[in-house]
TORKOL-4160 file (C-alpha; in steps of 0.2 Angstrom, whole numbers, padded with zeros to 4 digits, m for minus):
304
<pt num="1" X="0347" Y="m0007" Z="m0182"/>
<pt num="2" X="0334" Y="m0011" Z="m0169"/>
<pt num="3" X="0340" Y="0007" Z="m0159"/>
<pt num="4" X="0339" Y="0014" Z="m0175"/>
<pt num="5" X="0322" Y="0011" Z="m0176"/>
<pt num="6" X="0316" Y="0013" Z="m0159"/>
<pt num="7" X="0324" Y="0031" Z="m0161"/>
<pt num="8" X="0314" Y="0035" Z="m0178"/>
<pt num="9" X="0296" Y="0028" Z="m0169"/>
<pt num="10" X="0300" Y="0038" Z="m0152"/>
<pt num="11" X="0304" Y="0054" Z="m0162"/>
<pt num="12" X="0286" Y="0050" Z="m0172"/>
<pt num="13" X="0276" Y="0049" Z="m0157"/>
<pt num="14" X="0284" Y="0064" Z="m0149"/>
<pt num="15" X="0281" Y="0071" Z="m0165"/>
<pt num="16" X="0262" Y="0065" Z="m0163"/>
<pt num="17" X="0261" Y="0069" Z="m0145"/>
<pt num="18" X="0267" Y="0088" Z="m0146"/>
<pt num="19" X="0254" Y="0092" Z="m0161"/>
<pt num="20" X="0241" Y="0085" Z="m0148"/>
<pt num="21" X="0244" Y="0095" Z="m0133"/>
<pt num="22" X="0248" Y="0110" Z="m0143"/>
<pt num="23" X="0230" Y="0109" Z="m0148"/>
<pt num="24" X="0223" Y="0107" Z="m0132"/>
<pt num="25" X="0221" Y="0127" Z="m0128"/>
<pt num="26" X="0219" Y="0132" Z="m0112"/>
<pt num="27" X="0199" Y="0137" Z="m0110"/>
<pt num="28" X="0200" Y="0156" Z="m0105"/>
<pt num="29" X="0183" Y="0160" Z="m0099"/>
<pt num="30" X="0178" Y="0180" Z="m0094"/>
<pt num="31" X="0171" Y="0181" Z="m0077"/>
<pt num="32" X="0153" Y="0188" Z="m0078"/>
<pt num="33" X="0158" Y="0193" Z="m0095"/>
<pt num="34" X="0173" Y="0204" Z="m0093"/>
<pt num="35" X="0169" Y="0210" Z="m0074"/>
<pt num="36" X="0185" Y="0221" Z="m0071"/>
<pt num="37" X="0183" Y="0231" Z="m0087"/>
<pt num="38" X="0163" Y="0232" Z="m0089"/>
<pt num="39" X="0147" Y="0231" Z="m0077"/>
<pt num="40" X="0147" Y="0212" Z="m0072"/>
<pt num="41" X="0133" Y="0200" Z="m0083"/>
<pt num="42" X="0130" Y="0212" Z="m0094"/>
<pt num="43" X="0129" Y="0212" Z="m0114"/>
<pt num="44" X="0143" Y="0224" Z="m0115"/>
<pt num="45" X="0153" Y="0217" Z="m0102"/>
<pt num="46" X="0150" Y="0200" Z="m0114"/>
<pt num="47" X="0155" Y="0208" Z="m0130"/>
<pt num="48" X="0171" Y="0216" Z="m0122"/>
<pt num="49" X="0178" Y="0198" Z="m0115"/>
<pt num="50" X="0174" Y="0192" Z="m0135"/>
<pt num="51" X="0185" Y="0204" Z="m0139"/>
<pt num="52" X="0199" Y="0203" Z="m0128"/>
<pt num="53" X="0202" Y="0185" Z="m0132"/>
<pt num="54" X="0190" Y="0174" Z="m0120"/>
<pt num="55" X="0185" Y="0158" Z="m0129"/>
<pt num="56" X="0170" Y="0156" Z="m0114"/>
<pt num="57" X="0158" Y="0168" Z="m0107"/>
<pt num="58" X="0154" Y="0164" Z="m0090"/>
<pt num="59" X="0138" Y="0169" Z="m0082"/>
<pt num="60" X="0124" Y="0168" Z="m0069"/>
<pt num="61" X="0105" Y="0165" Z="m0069"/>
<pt num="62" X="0092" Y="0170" Z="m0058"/>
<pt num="63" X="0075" Y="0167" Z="m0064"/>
<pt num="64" X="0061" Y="0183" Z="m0062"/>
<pt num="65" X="0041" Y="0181" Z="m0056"/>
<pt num="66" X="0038" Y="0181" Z="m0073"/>
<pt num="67" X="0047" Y="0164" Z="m0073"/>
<pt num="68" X="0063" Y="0175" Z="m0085"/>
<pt num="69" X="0078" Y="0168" Z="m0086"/>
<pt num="70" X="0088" Y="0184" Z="m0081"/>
<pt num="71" X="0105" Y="0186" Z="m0082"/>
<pt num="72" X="0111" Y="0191" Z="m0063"/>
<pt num="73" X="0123" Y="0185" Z="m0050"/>
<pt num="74" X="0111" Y="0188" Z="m0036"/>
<pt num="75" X="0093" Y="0186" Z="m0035"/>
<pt num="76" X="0091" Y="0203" Z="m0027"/>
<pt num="77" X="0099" Y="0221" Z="m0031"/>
<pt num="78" X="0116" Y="0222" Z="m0026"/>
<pt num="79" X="0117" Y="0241" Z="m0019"/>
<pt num="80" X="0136" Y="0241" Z="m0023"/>
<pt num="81" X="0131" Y="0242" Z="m0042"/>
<pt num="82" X="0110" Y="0244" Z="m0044"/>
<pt num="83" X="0101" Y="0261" Z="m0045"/>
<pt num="84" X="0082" Y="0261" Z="m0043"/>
<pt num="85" X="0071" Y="0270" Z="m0057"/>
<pt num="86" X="0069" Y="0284" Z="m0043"/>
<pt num="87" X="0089" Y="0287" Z="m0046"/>
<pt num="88" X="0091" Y="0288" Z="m0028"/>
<pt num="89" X="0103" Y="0277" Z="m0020"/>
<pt num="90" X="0102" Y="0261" Z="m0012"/>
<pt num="91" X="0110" Y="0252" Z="0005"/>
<pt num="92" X="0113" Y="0237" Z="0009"/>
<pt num="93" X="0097" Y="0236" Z="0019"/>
<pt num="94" X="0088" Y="0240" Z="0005"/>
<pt num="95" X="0091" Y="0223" Z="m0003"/>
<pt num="96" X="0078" Y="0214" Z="0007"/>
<pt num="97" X="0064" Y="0223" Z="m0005"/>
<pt num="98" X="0071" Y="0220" Z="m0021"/>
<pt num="99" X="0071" Y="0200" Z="m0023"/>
<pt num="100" X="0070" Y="0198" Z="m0041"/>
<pt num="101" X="0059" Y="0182" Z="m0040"/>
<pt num="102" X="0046" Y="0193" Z="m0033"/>
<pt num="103" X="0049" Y="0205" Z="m0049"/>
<pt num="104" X="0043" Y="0204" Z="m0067"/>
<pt num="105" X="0055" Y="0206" Z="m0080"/>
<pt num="106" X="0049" Y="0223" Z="m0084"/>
<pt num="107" X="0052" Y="0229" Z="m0064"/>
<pt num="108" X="0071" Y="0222" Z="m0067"/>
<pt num="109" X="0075" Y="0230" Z="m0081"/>
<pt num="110" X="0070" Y="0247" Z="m0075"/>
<pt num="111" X="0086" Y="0246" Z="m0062"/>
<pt num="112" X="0102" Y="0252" Z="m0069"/>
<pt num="113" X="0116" Y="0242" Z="m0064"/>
<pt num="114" X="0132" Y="0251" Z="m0072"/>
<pt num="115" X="0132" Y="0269" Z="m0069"/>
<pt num="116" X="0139" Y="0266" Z="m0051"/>
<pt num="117" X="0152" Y="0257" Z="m0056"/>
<pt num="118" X="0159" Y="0243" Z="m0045"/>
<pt num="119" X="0168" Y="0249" Z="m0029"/>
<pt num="120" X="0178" Y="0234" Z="m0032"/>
<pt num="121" X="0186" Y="0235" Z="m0048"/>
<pt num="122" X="0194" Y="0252" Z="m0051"/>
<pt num="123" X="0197" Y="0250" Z="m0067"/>
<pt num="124" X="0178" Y="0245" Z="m0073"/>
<pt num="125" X="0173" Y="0260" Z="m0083"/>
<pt num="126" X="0154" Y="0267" Z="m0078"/>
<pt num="127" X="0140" Y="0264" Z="m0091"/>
<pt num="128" X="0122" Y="0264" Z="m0091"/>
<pt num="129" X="0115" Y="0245" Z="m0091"/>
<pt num="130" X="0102" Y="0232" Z="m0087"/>
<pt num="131" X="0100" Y="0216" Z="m0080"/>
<pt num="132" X="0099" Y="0206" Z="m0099"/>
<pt num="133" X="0088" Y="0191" Z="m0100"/>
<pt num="134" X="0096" Y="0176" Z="m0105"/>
<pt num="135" X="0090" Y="0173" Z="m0121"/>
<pt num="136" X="0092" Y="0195" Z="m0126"/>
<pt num="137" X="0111" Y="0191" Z="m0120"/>
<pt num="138" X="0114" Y="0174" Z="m0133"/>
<pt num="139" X="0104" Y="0184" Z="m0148"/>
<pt num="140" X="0117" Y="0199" Z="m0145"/>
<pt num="141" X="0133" Y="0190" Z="m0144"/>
<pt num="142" X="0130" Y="0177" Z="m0159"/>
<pt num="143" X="0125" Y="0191" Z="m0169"/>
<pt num="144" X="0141" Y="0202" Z="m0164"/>
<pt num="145" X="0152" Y="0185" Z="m0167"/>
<pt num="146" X="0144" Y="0183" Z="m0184"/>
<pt num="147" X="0145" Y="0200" Z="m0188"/>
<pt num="148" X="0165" Y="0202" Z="m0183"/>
<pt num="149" X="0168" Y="0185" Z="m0190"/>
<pt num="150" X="0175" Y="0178" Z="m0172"/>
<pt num="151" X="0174" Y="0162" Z="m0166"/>
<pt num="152" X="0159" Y="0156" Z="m0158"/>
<pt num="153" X="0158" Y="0156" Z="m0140"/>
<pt num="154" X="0156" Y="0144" Z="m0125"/>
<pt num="155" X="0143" Y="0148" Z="m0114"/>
<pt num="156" X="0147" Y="0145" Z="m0095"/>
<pt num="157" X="0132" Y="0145" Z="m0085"/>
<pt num="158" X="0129" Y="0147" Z="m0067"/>
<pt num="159" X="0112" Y="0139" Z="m0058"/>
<pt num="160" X="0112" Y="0152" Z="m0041"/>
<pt num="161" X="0100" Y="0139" Z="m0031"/>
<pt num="162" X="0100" Y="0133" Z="m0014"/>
<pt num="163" X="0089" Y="0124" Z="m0004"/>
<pt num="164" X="0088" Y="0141" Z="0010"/>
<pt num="165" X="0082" Y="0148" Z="m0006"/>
<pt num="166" X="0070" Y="0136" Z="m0015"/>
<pt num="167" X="0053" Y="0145" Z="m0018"/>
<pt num="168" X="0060" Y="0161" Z="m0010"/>
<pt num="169" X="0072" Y="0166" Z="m0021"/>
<pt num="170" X="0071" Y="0154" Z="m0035"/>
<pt num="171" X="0059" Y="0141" Z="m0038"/>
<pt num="172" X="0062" Y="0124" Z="m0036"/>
<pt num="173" X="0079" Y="0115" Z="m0043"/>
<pt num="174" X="0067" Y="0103" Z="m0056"/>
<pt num="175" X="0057" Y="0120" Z="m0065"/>
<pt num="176" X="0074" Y="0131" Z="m0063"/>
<pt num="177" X="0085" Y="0120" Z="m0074"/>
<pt num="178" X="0071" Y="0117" Z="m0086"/>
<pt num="179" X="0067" Y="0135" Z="m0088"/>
<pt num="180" X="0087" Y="0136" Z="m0092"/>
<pt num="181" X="0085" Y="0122" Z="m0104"/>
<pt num="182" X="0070" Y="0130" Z="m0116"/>
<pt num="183" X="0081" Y="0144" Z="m0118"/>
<pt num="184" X="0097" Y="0135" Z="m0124"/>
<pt num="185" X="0087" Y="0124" Z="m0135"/>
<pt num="186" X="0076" Y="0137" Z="m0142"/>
<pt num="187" X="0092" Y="0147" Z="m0146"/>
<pt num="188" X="0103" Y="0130" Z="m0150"/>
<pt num="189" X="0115" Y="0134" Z="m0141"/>
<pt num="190" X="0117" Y="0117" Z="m0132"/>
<pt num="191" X="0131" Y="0110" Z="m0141"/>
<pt num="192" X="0141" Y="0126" Z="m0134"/>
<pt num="193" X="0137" Y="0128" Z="m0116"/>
<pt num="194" X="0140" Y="0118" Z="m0100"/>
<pt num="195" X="0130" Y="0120" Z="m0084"/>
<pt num="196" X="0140" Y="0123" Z="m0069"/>
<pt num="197" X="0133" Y="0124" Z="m0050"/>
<pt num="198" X="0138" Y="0125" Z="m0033"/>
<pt num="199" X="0121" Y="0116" Z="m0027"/>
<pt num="200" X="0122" Y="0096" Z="m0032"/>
<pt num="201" X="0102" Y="0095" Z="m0037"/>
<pt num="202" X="0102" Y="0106" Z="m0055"/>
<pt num="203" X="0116" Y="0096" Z="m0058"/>
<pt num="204" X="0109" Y="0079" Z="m0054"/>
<pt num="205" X="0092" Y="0085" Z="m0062"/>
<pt num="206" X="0102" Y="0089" Z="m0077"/>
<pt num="207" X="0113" Y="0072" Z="m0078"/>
<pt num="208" X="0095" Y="0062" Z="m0079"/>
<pt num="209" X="0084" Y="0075" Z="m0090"/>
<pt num="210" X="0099" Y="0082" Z="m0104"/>
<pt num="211" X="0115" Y="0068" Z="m0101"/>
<pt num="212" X="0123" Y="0078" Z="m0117"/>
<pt num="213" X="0124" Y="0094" Z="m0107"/>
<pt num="214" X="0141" Y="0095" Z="m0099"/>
<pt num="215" X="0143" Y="0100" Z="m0081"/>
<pt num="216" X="0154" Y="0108" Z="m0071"/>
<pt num="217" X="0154" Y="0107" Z="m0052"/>
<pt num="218" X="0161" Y="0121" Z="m0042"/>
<pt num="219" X="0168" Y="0121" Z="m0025"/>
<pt num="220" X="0178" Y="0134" Z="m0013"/>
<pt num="221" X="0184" Y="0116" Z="m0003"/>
<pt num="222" X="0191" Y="0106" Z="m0015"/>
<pt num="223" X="0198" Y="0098" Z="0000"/>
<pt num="224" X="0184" Y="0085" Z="0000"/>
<pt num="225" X="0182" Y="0080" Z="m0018"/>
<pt num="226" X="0181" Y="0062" Z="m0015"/>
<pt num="227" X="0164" Y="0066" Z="m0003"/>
<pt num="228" X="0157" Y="0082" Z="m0013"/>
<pt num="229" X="0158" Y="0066" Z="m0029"/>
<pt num="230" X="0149" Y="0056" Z="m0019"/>
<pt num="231" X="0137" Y="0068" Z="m0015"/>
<pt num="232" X="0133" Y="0072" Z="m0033"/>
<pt num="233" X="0133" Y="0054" Z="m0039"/>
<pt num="234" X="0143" Y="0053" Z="m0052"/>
<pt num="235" X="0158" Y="0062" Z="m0061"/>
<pt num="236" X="0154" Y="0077" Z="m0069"/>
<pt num="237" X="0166" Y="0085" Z="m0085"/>
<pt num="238" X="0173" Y="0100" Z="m0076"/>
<pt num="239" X="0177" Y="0103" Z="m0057"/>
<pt num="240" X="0179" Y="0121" Z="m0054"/>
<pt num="241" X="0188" Y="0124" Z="m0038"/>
<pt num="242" X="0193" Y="0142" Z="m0032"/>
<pt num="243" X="0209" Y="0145" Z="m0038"/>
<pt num="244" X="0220" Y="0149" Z="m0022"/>
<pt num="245" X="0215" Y="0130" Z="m0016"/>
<pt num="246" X="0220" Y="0124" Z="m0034"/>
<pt num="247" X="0236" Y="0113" Z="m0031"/>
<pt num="248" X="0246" Y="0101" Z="m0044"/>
<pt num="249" X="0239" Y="0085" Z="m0035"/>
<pt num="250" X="0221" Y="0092" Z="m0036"/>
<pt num="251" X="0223" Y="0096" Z="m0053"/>
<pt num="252" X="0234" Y="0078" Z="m0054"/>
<pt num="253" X="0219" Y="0069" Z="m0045"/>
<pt num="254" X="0205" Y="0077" Z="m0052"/>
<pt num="255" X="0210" Y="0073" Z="m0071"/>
<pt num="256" X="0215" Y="0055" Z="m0066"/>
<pt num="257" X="0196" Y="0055" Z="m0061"/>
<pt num="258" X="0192" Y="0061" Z="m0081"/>
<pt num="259" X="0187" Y="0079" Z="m0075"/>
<pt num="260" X="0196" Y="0096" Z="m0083"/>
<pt num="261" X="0200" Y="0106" Z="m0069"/>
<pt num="262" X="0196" Y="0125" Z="m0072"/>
<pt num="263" X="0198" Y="0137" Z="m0057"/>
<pt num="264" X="0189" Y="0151" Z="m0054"/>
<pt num="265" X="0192" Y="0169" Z="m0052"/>
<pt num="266" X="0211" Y="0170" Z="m0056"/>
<pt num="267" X="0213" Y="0190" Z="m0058"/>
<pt num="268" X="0233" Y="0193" Z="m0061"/>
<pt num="269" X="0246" Y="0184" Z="m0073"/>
<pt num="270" X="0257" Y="0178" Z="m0058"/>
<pt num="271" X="0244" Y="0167" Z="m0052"/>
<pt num="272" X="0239" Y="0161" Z="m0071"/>
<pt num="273" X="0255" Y="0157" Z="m0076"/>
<pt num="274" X="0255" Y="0145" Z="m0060"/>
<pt num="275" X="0240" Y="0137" Z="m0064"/>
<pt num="276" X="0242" Y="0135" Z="m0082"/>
<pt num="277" X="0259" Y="0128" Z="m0078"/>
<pt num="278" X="0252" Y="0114" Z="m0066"/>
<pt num="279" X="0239" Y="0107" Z="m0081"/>
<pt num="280" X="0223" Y="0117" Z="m0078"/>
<pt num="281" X="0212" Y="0114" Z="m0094"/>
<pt num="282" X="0206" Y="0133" Z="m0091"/>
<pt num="283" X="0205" Y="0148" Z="m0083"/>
<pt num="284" X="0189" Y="0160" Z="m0076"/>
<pt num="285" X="0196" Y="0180" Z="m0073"/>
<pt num="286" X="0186" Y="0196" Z="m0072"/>
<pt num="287" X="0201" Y="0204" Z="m0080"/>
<pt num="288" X="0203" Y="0195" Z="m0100"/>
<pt num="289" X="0212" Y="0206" Z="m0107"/>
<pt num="290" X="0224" Y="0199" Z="m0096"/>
<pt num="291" X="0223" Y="0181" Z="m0110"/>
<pt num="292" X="0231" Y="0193" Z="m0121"/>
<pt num="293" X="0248" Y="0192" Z="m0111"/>
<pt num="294" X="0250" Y="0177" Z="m0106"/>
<pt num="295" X="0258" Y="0173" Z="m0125"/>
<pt num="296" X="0273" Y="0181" Z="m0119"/>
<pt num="297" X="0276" Y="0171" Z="m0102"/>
<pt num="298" X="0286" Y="0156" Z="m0101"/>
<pt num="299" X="0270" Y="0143" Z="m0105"/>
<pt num="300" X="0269" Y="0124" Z="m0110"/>
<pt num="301" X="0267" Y="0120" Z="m0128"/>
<pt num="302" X="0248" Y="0122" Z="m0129"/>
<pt num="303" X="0248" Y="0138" Z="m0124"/>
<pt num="304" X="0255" Y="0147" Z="m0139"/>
């Protein structure tokens, strides 16, 4: 009798258990928007990871003279995908005059940054495109995800900061993060984003000024998680090592320490199925219509 009923409860909580981690999706986030397919941190590039299946839009912020939060992975031209106003075309020496923190908003948005292409990513198809501000980026993607009836997205976003680069090419980690902030707020947003940084300081500003804002740290070493910790100070929600350093006892250690584990950029299905395998809670790729295949891999539960 007592077996009996040992059996019945261990086939409950199995039961109970398998419903729970089949709801824990993995996050698939689209790397600069859908950088492979479209012209990276742009609002089509956005819209095109939306609708190849991305539950997160990941993203980078630079901030203009004008104090704009634009949306940009460096805070200068990059000549492998920017064309001045003149049309003419731009080296990689050319860079040094285009720092985007010495330019207004109205200067930025005169570059194109799509019609090269990227040399890159092949398959990126060539469109005409600016660098969006933040705030133009979130109005045009809740008002496409309202529009199709899509979920509501995660907003992922990057702080570009270092101290080489305070007041040169951003200013100063404490005005940075707030100028982030009063966007997110003023589009309320800030139950559906988190903040994600290679440079401690927005992160710690942000632990002290918005403690409701998760954060994700991001590291090329994960080697040294125990050290890069205690040089943040506390535990942040996500650590976001880069994908090829991303082992089972990394991901093992790092949710033992309460952190989800989401790698970054993971750009073919060999390497996702590895991860997702090994208990990453998510996935960054410039390629997400690659999420659309993973259903027919051999996946835990929770991915189906």
């Amino acid at each position: 009798m007592i077996k009996t009923i040992s059996a019945i409860l261990s086939l409950c909580l199995l039961s109970v258990f398998g419903h729970f981690i089949q709801a824990q999706k993995p996050d698939l986030q689209g790397h600069r928007g859908a950088r492979g397919l479209l012209p990276e941190n742009t609002i089509p590039s956005m819209l095109k990871a939306l609708d190849m299946g991305a539950s997160t839009l990941e993203l980078d912020v630079v901030i203009s003279a004008d104090l704009q939060v634009v949306v940009s992975h460096e805070p200068w031209m990059n000549h492998e995908i920017a064309t001045p106003p003149s049309g003419n075309d731009m080296t990689k020496e050319d860079k040094a005059g285009t720092n985007l923190y010495h330019m207004t908003y109205s200067e930025i948005k005169k570059w194109d940054v799509g019609q090269k292409g990227h040399p890159g990513f092949p398959q990126q198809q060539p469109l005409a495109a600016h660098k969006p501000l933040l705030a133009q980026l979130i109005d045009s993607v809740e008002a496409y995800v309202q529009e199709r009836q899509l979920p509501p997205p995660h907003y992922n976003i990057e702080i570009k900061s270092s101290v080489q680069g305070d007041d040169l090419f951003h200013p100063q980690p404490e005005i940075f993060v707030e100028l982030v902030m009063a966007t997110v707020f003023e589009k309320q947003i800030q139950n559906r984003i988190n903040i994600q940084s290679f440079d401690v300081r927005p992160l710690q500003i942000l632990r002290k000024r918005h403690p409701q804002i998760p954060l994700a740290f991001l590291t090329s070493k994960p080697d040294n998680m125990e050290q890069q910790l205690k040089e943040l100070g506390f535990t942040p929600e996500i650590y976001s090592p880069y994908y090829k350093a991303t082992t089972a006892d990394l991901i093992r250690k790092a949710q033992g320490k309460g952190m989800k584990v989401i790698p970054w950029t993971v750009n073919d299905l060999p390497a996702m199925q590895r991860l997702l395998e090994a208990g990453v809670d998510g996935i960054i790729s410039d390629y997400p219509n690659l999420f659309q295949q993973l259903n027919a891999l051999a996946l835990p539960p929770w991915s189906n």
